[in-house]
MOPAC internal coordinates of N, CA, C and O (Angstrom, degrees):
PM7 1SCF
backbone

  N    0.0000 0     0.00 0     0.00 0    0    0    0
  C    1.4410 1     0.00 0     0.00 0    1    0    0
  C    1.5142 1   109.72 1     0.00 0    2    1    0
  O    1.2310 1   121.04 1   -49.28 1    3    2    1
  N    1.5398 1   115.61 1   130.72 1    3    2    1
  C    1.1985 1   121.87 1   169.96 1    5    3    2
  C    1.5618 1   119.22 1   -64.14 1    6    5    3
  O    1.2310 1   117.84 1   -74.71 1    7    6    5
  N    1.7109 1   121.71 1   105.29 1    7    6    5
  C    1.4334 1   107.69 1  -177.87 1    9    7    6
  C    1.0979 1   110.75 1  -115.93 1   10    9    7
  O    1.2310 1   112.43 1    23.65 1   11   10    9
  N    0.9853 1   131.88 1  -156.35 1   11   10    9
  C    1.6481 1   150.67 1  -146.97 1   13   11   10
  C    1.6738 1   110.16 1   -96.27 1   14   13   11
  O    1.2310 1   111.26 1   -32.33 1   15   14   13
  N    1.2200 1   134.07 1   147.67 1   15   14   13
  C    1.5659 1   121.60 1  -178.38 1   17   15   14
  C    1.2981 1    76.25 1  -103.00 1   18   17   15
  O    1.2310 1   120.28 1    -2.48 1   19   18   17
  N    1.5046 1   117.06 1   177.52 1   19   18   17
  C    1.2282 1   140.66 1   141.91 1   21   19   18
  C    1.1185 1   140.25 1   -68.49 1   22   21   19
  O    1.2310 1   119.29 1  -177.12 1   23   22   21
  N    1.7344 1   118.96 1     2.88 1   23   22   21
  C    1.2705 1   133.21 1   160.08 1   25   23   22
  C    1.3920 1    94.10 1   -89.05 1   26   25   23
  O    1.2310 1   105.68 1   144.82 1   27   26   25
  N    1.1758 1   144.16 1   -35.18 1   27   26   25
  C    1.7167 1   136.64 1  -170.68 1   29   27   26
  C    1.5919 1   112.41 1   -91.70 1   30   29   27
  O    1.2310 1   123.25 1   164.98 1   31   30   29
  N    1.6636 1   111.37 1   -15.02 1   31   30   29
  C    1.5442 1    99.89 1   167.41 1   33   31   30
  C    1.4679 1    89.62 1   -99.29 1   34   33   31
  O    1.2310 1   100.51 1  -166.45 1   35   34   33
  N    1.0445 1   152.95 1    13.55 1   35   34   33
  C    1.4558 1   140.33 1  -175.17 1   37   35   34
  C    2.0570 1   104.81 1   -89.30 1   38   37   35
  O    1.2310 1   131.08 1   144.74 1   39   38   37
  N    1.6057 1    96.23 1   -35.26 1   39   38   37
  C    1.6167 1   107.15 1  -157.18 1   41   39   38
  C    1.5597 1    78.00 1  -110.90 1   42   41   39
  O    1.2310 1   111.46 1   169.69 1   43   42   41
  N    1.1951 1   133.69 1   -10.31 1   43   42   41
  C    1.6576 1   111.47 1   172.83 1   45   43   42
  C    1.4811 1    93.84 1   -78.55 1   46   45   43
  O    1.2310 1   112.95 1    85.82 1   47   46   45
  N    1.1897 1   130.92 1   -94.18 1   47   46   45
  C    1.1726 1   138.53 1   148.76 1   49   47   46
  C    1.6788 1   127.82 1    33.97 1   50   49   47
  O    1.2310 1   126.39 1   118.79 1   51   50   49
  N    1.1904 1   105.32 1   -61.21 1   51   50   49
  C    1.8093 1   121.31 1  -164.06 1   53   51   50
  C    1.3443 1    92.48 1   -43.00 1   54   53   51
  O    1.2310 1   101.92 1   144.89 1   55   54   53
  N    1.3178 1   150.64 1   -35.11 1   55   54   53
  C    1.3650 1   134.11 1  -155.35 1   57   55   54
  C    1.4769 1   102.81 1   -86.35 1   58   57   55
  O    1.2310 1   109.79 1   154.68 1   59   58   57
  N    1.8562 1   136.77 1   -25.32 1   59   58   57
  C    0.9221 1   144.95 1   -95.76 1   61   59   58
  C    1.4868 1    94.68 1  -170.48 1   62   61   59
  O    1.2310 1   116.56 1   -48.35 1   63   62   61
  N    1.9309 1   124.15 1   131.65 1   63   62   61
  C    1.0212 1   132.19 1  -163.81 1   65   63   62
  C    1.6568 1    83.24 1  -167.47 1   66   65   63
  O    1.2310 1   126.89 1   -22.11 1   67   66   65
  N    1.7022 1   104.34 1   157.89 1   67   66   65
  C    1.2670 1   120.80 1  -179.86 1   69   67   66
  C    1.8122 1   110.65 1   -70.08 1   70   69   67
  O    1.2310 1   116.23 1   -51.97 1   71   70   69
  N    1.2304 1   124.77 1   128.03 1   71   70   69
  C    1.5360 1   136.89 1  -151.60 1   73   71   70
  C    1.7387 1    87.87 1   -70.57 1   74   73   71
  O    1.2310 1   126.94 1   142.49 1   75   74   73
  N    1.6435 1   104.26 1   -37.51 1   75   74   73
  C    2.0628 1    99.43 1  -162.24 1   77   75   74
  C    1.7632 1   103.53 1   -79.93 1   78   77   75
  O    1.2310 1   119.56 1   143.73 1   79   78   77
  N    1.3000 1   118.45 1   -36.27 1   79   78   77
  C    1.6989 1   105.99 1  -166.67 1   81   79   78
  C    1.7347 1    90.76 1  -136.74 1   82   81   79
  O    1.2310 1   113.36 1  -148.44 1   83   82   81
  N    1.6843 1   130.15 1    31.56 1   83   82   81
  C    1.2731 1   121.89 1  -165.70 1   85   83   82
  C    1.5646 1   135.02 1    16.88 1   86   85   83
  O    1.2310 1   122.29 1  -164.89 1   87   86   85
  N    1.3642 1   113.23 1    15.11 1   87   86   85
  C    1.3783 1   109.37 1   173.02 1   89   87   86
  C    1.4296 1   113.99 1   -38.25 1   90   89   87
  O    1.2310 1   118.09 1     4.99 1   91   90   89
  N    1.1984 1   121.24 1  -175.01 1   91   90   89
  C    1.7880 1   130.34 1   178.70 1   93   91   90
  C    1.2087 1    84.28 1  -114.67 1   94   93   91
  O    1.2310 1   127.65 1   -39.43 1   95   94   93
  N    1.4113 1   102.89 1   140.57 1   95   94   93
  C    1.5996 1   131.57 1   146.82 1   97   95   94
  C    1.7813 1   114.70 1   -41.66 1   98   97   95
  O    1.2310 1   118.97 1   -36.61 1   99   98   97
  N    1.4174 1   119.57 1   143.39 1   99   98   97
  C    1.6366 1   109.31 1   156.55 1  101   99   98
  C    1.6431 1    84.01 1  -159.29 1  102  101   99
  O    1.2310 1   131.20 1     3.73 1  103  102  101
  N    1.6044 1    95.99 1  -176.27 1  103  102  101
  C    1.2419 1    99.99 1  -142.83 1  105  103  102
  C    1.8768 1   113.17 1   -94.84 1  106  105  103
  O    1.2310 1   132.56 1  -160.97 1  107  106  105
  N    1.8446 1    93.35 1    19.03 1  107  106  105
  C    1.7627 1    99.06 1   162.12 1  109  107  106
  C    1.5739 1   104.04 1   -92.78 1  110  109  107
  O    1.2310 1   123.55 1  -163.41 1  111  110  109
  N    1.2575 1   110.80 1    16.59 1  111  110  109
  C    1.8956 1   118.72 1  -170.54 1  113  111  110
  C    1.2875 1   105.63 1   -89.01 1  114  113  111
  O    1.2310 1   121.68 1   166.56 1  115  114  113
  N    1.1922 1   114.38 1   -13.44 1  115  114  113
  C    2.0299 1   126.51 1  -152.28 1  117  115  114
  C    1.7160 1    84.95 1  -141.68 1  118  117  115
  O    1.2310 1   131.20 1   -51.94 1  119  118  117
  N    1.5798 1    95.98 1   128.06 1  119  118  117
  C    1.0994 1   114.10 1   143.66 1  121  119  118
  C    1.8668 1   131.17 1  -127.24 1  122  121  119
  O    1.2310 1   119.41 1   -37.79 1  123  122  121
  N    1.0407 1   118.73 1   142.21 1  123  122  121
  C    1.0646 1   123.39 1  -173.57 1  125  123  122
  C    1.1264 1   126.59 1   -87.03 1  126  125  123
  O    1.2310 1   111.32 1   -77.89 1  127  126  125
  N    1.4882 1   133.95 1   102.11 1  127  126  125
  C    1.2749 1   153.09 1   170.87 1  129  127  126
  C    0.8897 1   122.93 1   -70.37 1  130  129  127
  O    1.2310 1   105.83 1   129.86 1  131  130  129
  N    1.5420 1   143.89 1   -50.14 1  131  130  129
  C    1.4311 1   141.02 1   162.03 1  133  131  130
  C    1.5417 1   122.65 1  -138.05 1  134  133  131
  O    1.2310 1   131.01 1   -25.81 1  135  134  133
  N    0.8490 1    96.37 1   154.19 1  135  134  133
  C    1.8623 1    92.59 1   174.49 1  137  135  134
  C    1.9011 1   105.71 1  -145.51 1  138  137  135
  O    1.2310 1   142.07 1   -62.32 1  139  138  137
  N    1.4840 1    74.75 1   117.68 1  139  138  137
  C    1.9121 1    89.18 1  -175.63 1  141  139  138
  C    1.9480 1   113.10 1  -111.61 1  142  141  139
  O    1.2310 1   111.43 1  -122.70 1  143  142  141
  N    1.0094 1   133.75 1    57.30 1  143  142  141
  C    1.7048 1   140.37 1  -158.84 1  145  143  142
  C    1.7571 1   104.39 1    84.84 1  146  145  143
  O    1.2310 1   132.22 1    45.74 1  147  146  145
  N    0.7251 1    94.00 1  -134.26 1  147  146  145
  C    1.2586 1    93.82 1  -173.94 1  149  147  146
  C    2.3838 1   115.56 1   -82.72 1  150  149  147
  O    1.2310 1   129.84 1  -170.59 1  151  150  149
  N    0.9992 1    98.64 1     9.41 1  151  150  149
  C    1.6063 1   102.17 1   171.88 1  153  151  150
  C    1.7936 1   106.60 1  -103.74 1  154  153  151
  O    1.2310 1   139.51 1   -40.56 1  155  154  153
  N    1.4007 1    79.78 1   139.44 1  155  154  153
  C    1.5647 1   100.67 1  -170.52 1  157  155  154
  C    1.6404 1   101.84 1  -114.45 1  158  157  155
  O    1.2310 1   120.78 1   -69.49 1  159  158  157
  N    1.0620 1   116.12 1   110.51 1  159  158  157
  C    1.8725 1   117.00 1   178.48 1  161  159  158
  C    1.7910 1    77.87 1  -103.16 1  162  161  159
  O    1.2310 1   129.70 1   -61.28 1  163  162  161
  N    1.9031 1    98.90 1   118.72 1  163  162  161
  C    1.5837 1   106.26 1   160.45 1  165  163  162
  C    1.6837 1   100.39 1  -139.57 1  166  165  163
  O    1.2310 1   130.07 1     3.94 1  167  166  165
  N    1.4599 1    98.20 1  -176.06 1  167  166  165
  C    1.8669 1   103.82 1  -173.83 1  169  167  166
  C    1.2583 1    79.09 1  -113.99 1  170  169  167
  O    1.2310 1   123.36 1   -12.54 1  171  170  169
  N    0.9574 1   111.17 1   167.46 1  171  170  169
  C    1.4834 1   149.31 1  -174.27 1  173  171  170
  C    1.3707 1   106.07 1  -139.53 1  174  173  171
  O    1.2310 1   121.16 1   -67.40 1  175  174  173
  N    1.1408 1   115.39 1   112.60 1  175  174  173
  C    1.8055 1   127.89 1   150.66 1  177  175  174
  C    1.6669 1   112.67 1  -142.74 1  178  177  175
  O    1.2310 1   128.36 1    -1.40 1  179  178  177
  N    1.7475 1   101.50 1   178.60 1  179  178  177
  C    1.4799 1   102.88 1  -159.67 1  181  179  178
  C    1.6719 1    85.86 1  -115.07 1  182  181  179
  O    1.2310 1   125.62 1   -36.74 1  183  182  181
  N    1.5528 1   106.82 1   143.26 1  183  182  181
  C    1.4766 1    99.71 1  -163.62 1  185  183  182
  C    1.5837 1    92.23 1   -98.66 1  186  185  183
  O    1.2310 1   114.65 1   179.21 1  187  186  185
  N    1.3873 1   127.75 1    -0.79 1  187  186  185
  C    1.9998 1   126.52 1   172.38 1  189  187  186
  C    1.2403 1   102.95 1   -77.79 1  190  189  187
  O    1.2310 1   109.94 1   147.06 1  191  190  189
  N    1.1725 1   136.49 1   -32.94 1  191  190  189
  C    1.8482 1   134.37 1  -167.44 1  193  191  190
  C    1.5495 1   112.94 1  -125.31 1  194  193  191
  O    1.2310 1   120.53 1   149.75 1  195  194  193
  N    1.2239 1   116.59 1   -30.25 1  195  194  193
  C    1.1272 1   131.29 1   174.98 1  197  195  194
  C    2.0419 1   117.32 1    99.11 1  198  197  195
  O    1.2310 1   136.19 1   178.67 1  199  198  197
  N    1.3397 1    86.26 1    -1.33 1  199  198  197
  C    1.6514 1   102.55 1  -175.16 1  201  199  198
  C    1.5627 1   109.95 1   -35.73 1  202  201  199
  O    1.2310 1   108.72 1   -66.88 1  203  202  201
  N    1.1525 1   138.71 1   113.12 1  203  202  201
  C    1.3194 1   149.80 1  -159.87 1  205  203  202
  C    1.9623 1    93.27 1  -105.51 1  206  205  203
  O    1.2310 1   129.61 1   -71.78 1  207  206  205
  N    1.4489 1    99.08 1   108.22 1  207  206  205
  C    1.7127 1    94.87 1   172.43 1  209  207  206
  C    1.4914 1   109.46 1  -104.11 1  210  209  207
  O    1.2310 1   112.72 1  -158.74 1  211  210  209
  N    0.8352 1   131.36 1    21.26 1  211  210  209
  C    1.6179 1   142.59 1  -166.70 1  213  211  210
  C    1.5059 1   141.37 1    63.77 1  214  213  211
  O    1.2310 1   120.01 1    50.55 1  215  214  213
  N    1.1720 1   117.58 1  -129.45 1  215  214  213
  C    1.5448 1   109.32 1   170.94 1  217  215  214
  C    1.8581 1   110.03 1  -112.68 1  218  217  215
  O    1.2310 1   122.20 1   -54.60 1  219  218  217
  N    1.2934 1   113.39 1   125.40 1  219  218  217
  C    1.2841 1   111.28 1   169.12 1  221  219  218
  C    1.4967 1   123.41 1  -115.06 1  222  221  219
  O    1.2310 1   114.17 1   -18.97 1  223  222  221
  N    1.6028 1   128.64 1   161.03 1  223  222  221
  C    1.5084 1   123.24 1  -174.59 1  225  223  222
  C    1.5123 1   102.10 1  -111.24 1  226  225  223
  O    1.2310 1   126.58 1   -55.25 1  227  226  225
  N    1.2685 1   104.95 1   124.75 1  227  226  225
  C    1.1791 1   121.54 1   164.39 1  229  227  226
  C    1.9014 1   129.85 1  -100.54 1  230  229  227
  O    1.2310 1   118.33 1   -64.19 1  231  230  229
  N    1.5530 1   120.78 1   115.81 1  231  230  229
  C    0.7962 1    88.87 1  -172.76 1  233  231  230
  C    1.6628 1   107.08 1  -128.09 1  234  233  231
  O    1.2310 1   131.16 1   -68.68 1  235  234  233
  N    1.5350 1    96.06 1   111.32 1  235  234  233
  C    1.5671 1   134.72 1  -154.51 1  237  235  234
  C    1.3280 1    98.74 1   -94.92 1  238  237  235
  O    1.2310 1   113.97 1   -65.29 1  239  238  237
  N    1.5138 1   129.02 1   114.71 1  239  238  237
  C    1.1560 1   157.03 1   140.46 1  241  239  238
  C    1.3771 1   134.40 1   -55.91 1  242  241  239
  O    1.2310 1   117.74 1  -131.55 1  243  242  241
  N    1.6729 1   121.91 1    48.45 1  243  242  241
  C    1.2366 1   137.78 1  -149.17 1  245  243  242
  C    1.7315 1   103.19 1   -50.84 1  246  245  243
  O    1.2310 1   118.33 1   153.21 1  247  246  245
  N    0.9679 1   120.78 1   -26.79 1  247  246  245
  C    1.2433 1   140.56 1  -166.77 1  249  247  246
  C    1.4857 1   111.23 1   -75.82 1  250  249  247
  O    1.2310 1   123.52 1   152.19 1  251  250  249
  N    1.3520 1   110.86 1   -27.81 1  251  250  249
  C    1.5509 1   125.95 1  -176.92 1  253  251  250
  C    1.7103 1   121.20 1   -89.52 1  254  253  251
  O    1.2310 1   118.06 1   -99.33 1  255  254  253
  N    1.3252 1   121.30 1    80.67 1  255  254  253
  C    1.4145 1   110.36 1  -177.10 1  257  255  254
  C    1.5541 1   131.88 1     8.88 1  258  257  255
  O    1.2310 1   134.12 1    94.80 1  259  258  257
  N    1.4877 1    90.31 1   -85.20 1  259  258  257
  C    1.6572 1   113.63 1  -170.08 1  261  259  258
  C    1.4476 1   119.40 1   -93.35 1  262  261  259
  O    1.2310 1   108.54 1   -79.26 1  263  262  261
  N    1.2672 1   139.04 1   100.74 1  263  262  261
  C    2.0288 1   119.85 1   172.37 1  265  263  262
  C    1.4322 1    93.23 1   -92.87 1  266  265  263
  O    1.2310 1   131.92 1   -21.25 1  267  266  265
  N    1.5771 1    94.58 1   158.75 1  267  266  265
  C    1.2435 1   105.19 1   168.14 1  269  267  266
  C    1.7015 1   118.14 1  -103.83 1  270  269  267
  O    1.2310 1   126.81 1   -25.87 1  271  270  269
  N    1.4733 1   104.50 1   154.13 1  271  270  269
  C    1.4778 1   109.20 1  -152.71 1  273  271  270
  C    1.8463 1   112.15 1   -62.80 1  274  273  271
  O    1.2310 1   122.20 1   -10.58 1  275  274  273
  N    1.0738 1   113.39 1   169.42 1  275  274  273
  C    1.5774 1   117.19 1  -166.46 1  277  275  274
  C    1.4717 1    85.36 1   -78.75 1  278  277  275
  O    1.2310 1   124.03 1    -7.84 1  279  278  277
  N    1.5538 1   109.87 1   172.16 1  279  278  277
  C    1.3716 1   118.26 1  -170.21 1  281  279  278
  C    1.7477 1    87.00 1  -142.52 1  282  281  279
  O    1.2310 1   111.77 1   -10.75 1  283  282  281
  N    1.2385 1   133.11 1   169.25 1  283  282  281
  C    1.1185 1   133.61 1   160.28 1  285  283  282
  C    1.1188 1   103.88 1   -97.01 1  286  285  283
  O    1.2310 1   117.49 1   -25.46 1  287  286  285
  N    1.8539 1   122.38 1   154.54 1  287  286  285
  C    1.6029 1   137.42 1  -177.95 1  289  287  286
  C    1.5858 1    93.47 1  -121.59 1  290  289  287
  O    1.2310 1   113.26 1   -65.21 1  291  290  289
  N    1.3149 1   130.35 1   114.79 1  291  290  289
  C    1.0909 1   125.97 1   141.86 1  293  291  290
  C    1.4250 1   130.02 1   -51.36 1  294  293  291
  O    1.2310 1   122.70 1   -52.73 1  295  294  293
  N    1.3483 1   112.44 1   127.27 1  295  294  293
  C    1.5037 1   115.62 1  -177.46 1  297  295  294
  C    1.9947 1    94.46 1   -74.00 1  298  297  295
  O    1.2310 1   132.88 1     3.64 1  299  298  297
  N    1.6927 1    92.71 1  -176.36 1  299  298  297
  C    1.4913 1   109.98 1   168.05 1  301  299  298
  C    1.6541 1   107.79 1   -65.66 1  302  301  299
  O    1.2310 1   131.15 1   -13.16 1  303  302  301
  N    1.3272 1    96.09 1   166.84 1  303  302  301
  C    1.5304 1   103.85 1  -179.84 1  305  303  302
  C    1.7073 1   119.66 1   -68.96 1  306  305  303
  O    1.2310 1   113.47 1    -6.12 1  307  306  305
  N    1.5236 1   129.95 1   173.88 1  307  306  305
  C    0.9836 1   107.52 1  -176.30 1  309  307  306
  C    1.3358 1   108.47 1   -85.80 1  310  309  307
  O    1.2310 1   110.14 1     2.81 1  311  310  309
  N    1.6186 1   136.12 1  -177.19 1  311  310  309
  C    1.2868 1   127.26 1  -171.68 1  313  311  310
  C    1.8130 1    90.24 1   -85.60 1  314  313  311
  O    1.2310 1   131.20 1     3.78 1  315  314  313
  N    1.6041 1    96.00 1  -176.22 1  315  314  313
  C    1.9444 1    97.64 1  -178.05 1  317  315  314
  C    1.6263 1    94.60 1  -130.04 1  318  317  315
  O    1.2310 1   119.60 1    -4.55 1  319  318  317
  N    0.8998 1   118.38 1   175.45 1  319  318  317
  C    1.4760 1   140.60 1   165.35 1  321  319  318
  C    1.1370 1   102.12 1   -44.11 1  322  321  319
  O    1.2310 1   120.11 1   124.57 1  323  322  321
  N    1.7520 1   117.40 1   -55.43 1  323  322  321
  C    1.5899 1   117.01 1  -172.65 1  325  323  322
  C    1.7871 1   118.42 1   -58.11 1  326  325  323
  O    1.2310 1   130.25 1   142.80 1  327  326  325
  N    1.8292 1    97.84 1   -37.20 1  327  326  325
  C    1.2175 1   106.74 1   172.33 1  329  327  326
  C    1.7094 1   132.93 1   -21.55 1  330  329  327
  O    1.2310 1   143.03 1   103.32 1  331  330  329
  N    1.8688 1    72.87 1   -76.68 1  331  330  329
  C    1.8746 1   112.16 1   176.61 1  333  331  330
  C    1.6776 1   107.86 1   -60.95 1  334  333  331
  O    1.2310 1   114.77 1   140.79 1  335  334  333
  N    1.6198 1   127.53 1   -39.21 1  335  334  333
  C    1.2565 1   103.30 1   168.97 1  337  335  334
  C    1.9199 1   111.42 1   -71.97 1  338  337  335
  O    1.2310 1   111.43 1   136.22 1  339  338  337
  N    1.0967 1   133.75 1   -43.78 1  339  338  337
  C    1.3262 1   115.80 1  -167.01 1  341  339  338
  C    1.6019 1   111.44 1   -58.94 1  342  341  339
  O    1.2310 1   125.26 1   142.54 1  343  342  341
  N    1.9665 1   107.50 1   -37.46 1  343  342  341
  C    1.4875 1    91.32 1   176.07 1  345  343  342
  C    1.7533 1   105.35 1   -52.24 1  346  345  343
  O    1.2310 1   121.70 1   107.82 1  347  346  345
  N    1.1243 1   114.35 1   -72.18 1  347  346  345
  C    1.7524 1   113.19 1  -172.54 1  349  347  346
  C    1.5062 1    92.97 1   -26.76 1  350  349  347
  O    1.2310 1   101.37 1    77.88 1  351  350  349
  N    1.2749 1   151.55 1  -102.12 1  351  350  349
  C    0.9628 1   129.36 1  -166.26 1  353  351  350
  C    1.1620 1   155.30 1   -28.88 1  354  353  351
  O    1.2310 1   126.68 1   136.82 1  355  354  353
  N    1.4706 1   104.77 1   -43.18 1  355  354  353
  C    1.8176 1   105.34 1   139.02 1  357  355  354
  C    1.1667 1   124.10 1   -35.90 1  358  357  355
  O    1.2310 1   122.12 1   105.25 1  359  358  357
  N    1.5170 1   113.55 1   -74.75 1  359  358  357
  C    1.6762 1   113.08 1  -168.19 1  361  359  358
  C    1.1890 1    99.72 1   -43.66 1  362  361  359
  O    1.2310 1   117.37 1   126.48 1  363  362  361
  N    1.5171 1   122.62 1   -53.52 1  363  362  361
  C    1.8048 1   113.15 1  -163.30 1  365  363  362
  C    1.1274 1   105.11 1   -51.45 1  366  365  363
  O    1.2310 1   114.46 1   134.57 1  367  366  365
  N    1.5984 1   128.09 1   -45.43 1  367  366  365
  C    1.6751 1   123.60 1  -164.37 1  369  367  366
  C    1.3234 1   119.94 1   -99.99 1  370  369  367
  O    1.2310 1   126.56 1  -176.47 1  371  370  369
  N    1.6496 1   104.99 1     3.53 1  371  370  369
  C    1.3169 1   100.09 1   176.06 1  373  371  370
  C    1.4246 1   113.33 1  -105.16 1  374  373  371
  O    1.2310 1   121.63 1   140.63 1  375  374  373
  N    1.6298 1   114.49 1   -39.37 1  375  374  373
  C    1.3023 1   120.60 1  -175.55 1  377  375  374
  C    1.7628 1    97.91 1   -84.09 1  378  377  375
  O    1.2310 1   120.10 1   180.00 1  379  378  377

């Protein structure tokens, strides 16, 4: 399997450190699970704490010099108390 140098997880990476003890990523952090054309399904963990972030898809263009570095996406907010009572109230009045 074609994987990753450590100059390309170094500059994917730069924006990006483990959330529990911020170590940096390198490229015993990623393992590679499949490779289908150019998509890479690998796990991701931090090898200082052991924080396991799961499996992510990469889709790596070996062919392409330069990528530009990952960015983080904030998800939605978490739900609230108020949330969880209106669902309960639905279900009761709907179902």
């Amino acid at each position: 399997m074609n994987g990753f140098t450590q100059k390309e997880i170094k500059n994917l990476f730069s924006n990006l450190c483990c959330s529990k003890c911020r170590n940096d990523f390198d490229i015993d952090s990623i393992k590679i699970i499949e490779v289908k054309k150019d998509l890479m399904i690998c796990n991701l963990h931090c090898n200082k704490c052991g924080k396991d972030f799961g499996d992510i898809i990469f889709n790596f263009n070996k062919k392409t010099k330069s990528h530009n570095p990952l960015e983080v996406i904030d998800g939605p907010e978490p739900i609230s108390s108020d949330d969880v009572i209106d669902a309960h109230n639905y279900i009761k009045n709907k179902l």
